[in-house]
Each structure stands twice: as structure tokens, then as C-alpha cells.
LUMMAR-886788 format. One record per residue (C-alpha): residue in one letter; x, y, z. Coordinates in nm, 2 decimals. Each point is the difference from the previous one (the first is absolute). Example, Ala and Ser with C-alpha at 12.3 -4.5 7.8 and 13.67 -1.06 7.14 Angstrom:
BEGIN
+--------+--------+--------+--------+
| residu |      X |      Y |      Z |
+--------+--------+--------+--------+
|      A |   1.23 |  -0.45 |   0.78 |
|      S |   0.14 |   0.34 |  -0.07 |
+--------+--------+--------+--------+
//
This chain:
BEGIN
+--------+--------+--------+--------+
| residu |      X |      Y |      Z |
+--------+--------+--------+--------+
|      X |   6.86 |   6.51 |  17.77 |
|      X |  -0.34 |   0.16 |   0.14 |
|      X |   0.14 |   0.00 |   0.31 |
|      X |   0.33 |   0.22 |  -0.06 |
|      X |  -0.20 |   0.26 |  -0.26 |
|      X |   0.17 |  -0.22 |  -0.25 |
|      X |   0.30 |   0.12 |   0.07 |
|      X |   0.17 |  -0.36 |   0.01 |
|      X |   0.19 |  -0.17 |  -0.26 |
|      X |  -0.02 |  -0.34 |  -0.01 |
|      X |   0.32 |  -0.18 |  -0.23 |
|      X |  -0.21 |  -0.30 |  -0.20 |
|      X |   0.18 |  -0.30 |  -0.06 |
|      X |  -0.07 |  -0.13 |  -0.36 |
|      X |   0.39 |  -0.20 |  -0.08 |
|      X |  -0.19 |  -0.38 |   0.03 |
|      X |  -0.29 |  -0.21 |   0.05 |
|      X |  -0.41 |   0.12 |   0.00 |
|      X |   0.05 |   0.37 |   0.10 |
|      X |  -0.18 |   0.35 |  -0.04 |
|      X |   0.20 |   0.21 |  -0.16 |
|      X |  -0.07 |   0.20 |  -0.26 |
|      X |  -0.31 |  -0.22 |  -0.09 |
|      X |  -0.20 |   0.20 |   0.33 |
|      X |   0.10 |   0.14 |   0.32 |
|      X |   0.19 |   0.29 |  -0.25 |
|      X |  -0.16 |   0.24 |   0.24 |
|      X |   0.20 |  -0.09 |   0.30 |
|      X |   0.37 |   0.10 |  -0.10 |
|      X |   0.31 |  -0.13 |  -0.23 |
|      X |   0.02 |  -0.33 |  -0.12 |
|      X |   0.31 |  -0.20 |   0.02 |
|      X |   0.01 |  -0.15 |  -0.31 |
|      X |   0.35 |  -0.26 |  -0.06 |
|      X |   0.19 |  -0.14 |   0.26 |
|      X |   0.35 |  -0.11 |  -0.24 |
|      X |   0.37 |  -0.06 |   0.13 |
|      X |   0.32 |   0.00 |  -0.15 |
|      X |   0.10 |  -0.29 |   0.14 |
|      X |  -0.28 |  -0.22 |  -0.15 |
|      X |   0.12 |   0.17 |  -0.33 |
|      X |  -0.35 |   0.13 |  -0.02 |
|      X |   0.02 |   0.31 |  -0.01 |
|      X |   0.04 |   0.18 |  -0.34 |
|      X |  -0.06 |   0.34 |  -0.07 |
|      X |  -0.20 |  -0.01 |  -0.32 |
|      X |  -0.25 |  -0.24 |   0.16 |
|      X |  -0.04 |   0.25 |   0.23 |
|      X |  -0.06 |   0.31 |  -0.17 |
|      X |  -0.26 |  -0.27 |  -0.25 |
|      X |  -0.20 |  -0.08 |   0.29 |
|      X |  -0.05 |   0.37 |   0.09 |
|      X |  -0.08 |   0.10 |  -0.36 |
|      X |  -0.26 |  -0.24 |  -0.08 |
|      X |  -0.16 |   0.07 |   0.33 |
|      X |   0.01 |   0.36 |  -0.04 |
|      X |  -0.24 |  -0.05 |  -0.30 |
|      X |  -0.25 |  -0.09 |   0.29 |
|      X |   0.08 |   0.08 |   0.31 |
|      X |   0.16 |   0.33 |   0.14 |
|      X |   0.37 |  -0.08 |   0.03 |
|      X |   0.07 |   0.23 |   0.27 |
|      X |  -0.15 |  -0.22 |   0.24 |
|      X |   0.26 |  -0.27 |  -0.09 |
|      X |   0.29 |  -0.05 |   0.20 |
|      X |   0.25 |  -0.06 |  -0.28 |
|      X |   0.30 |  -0.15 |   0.13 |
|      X |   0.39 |   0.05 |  -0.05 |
|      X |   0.26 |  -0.21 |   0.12 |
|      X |   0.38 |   0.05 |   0.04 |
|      X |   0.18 |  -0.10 |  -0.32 |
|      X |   0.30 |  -0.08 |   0.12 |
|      X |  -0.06 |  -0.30 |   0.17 |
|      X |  -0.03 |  -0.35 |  -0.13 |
|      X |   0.19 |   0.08 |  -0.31 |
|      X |   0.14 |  -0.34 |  -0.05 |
|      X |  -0.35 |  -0.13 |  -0.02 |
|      X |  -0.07 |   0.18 |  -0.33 |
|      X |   0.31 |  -0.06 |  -0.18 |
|      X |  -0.01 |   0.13 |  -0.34 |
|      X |  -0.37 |   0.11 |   0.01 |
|      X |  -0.05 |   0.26 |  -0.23 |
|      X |  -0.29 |   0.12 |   0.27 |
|      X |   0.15 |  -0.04 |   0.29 |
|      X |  -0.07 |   0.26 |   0.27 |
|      X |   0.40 |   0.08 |  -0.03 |
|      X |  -0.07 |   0.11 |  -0.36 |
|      X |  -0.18 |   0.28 |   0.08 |
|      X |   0.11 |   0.33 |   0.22 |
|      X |  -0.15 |   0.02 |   0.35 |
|      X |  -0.17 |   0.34 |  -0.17 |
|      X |  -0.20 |  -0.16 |  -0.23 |
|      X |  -0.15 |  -0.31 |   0.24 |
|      X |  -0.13 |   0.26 |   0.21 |
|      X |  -0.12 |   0.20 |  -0.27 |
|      X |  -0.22 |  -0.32 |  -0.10 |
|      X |  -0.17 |   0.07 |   0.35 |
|      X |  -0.08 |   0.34 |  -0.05 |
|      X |  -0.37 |   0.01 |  -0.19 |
|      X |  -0.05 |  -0.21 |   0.33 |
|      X |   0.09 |  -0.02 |   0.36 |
|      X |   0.36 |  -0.06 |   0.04 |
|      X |   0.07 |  -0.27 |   0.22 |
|      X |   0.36 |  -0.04 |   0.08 |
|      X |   0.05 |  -0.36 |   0.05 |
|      X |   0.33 |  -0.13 |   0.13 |
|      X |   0.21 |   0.12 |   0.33 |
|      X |   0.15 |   0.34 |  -0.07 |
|      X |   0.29 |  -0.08 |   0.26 |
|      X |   0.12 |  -0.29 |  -0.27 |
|      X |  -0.03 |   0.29 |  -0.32 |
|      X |   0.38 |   0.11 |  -0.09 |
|      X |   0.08 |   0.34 |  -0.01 |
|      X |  -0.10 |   0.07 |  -0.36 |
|      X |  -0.34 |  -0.11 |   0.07 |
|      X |  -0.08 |   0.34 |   0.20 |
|      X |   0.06 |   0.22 |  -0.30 |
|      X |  -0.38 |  -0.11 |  -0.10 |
|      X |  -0.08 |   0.21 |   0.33 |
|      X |   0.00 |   0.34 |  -0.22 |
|      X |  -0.20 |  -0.14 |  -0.30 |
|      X |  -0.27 |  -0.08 |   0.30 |
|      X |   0.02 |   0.30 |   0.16 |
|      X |  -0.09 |   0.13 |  -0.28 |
|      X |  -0.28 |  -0.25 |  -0.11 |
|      X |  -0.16 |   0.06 |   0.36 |
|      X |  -0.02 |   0.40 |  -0.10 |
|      X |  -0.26 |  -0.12 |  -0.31 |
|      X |  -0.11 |  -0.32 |   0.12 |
|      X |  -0.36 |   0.16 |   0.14 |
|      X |   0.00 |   0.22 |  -0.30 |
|      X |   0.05 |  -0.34 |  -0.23 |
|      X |  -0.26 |  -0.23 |   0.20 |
|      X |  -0.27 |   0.25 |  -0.04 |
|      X |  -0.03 |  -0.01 |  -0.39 |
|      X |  -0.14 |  -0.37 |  -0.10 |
|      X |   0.27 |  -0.20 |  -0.11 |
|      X |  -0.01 |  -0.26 |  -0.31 |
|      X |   0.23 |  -0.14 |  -0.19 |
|      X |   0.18 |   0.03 |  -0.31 |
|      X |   0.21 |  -0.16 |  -0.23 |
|      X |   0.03 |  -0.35 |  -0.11 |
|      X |   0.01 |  -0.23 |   0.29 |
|      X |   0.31 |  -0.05 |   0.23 |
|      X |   0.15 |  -0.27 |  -0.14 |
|      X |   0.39 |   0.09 |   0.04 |
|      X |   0.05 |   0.13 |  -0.31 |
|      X |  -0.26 |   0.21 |  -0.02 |
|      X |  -0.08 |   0.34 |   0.02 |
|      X |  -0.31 |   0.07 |   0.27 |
|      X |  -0.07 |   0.21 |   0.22 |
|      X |  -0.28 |   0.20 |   0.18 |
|      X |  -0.17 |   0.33 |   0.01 |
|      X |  -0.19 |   0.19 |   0.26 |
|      X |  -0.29 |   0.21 |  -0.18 |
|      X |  -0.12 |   0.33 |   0.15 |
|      X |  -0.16 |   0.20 |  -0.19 |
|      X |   0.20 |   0.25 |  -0.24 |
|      X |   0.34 |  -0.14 |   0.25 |
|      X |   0.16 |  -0.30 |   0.10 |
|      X |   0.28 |  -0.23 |   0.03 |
|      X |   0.13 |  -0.26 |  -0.23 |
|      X |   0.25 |  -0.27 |   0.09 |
|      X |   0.16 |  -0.22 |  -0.25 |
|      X |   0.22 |  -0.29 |  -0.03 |
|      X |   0.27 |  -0.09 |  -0.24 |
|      X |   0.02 |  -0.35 |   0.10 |
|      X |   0.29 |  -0.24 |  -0.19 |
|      X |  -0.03 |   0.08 |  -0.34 |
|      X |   0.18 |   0.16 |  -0.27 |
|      X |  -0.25 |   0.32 |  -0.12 |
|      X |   0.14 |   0.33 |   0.19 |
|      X |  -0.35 |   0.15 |  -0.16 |
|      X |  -0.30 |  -0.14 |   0.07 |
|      X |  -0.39 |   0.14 |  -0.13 |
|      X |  -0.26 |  -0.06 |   0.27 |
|      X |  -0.35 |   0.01 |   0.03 |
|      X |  -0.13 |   0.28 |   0.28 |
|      X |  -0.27 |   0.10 |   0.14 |
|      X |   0.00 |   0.37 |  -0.23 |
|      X |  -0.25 |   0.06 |  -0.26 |
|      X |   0.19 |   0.04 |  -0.36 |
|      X |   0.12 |   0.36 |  -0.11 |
|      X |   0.07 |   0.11 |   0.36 |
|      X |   0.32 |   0.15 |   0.10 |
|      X |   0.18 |  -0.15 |   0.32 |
|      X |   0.28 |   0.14 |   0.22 |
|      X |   0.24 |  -0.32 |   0.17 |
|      X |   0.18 |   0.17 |   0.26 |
|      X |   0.20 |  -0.30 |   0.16 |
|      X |   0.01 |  -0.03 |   0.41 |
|      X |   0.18 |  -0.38 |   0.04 |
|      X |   0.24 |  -0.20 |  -0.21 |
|      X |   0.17 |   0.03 |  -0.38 |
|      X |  -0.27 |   0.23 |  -0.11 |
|      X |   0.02 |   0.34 |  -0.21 |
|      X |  -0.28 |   0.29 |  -0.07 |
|      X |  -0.15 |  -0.01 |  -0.29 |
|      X |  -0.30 |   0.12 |  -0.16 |
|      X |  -0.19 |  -0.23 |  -0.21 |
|      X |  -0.32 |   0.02 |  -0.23 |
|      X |  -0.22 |  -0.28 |   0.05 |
|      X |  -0.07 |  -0.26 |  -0.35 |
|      X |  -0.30 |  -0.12 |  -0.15 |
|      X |   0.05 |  -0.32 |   0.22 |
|      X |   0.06 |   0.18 |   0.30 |
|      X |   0.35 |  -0.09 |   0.03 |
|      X |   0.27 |   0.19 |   0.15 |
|      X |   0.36 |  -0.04 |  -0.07 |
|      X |   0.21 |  -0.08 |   0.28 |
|      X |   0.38 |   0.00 |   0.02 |
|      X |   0.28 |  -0.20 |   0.25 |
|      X |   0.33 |  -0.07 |  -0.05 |
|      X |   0.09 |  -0.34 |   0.11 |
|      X |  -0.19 |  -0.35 |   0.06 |
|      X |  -0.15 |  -0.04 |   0.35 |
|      X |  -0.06 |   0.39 |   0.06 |
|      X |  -0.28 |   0.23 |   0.13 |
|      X |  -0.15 |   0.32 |   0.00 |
|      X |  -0.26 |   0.16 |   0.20 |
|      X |  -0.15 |   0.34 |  -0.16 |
|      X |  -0.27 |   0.23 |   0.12 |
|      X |  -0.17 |   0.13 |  -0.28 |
|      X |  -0.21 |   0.29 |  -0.13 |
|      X |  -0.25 |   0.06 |  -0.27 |
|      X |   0.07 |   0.32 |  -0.18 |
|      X |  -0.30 |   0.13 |  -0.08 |
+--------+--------+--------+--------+
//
């Protein structure tokens, strides 16, 4: 690292055994975090986007690599799985990467031809993603679980961005606790996913109400104190 001026990125492997990680050698680039397959049946979305949360409490999840892996294969192995990759739009699993470093895991030449639609949600992810990993990013939310709603925001100073989960549940409106102090005023203008602008007045808890319209969706906002 001395050598280049620091200039090189080294891709940590933390998916098994004694490893660095994000326990040290942070300094040195991402971290590749899980290493999960469809074919082992190991690979559900909400365990991903659970393992990035609770992290995020502690380390910053933008040096994650957070993967995503193509839906569409290995269906038979789930079955009936009410979490199964399949369950989900191809949207959303990549939206689960996004508080981190997306990592497209799976061979793009085996994706059918509904899969490239995601190309224009990251398109336009990519034109905020440097904005997004600048603020410092924490959680929110109750923890992925699901059924849950979760999510994540990135706090910088009187502007941000907040992305939030509807996971499996039946609540289309949800009250979350934020990173706002209570009595502000907060404009939502939404950038990715089911998402409308609002303008919302922060409680006494420091909750913010949050609206989607169907189980298993997302929305990304970038938002602005009104002061």
C-alpha cells in the first residue's frame, strides 16, 4: 500500500475460517463478507440484508461486499419457501446491496432477459452511490428478520439518504426510529424503488412514518432538513 501511494485496493476475504476482516486490516480495502449459493439452498435474502444491518452498527458497511445472486436458478430447491430468492423481484435483492458494495454474484450470461431491467435502477444507484457512502451509515428499524421492516440511513449533516425495507409482512405503514432530532421538518424525495415525496415532522420518539405498498418492497429517498 506504501508502495503504490496507497492507491491499491486489496479485496479481504472474511466468508470462513480465522480471518481479518473487519476485526483489523479495515484500512486496506472492501471486505468480502458471505460466500452463499443457491444451490446449497443457502442463500436467503433476509439473512443477507441481517448480517449487513447488525454489522453496520459497528463497522462502516460500505466496505462490505454484499452479495446478490441470480434468483432464478435453483428454484426447485426452495419449494414453497415463503423466503426464497424467487419471492422477491431482482430490484429489491440488489437494493439489499446498496448501503454496501454491490457484488453481483452469479454469471450474467445464465440471467434471462428480465434480469437486465435492474440495469436502470443501477444506473441510477451508481449516480448517488459516492454521494450515499460519504454520509455515515447506521441502521434502522427492527432487525431483518423477514417480516420486518429495517432498513438503513446515511447521516450528513442537515441531508441524507434513507433506505427502507418492507420485508413480508402485512403493515403498508410503518413508524421508524431516525437519526432526526424531534420537532424537525423532513423532505423524502424518493430516487429508487416504491417510494413517494413526502414531508414529515419528526415525533417525540424520533420516529418517522414510512409508507410501501406491498410486502417485500423498497424505497431509497434522499432527504432534506427544512430549516
Amino acid at each position: 500500500m506504501e508502495a503504490t501511494g496507497w492507491e491499491a485496493v486489496l479485496n479481504l476475504d472474511a466468508t470462513a475460517g480465522r480471518r481479518g476482516g473487519y476485526f483489523f486490516f479495515n484500512e486496506y480495502g472492501n471486505i468480502f463478507l458471505e460466500n452463499r449459493y443457491t444451490d446449497w439452498q443457502n442463500y436467503y435474502p433476509y439473512w443477507t440484508l441481517r448480517n449487513l444491518w447488525i454489522l453496520s452498527a459497528y463497522v462502516p458497511p460500505q466496505t462490505l461486499q454484499i452479495e446478490f445472486l441470480n434468483k432464478w436458478r435453483n428454484r426447485e430447491k426452495y419449494g414453497d419457501d415463503r423466503f426464497a430468492p424467487d419471492r422477491y423481484s431482482f430490484d429489491y435483492l440488489f437494493a439489499i446491496t446498496i448501503a454496501a458494495q454491490p457484488l453481483a454474484w452469479l454469471e450474467a450470461a445464465n440471467l434471462p432477459e428480465e434480469a437486465f431491467q435492474t440495469g436502470e435502477v443501477i444506473q441510477k444507484y451508481r449516480s448517488i452511490q459516492h454521494d450515499f457512502h460519504t454520509g455515515d451509515i447506521f441502521p434502522i428499524g427492527e432487525e431483518p428478520s423477514g417480516k420486518s421492516w429495517c432498513g438503513f440511513q446515511s447521516v450528513k449533516g442537515n441531508e441524507g439518504y434513507i433506505l427502507v425495507f418492507r420485508e413480508d409482512n402485512e403493515w403498508n405503514r410503518q413508524d421508524i426510529m431516525c437519526f432526526f432530532d424531534a420537532g424537525e421538518t423532513v423532505q423524502f424525495t424518493p430516487i429508487l424503488g416504491n417510494g413517494k415525496e413526502f414531508n414529515a415532522v419528526v415525533t417525540t420518539g424520533k420516529k418517522i412514518g414510512f409508507t410501501l405498498p406491498s410486502p417485500n418492497s423498497y424505497a431509497l429517498y434522499h432527504y432534506t432538513k427544512l430549516i
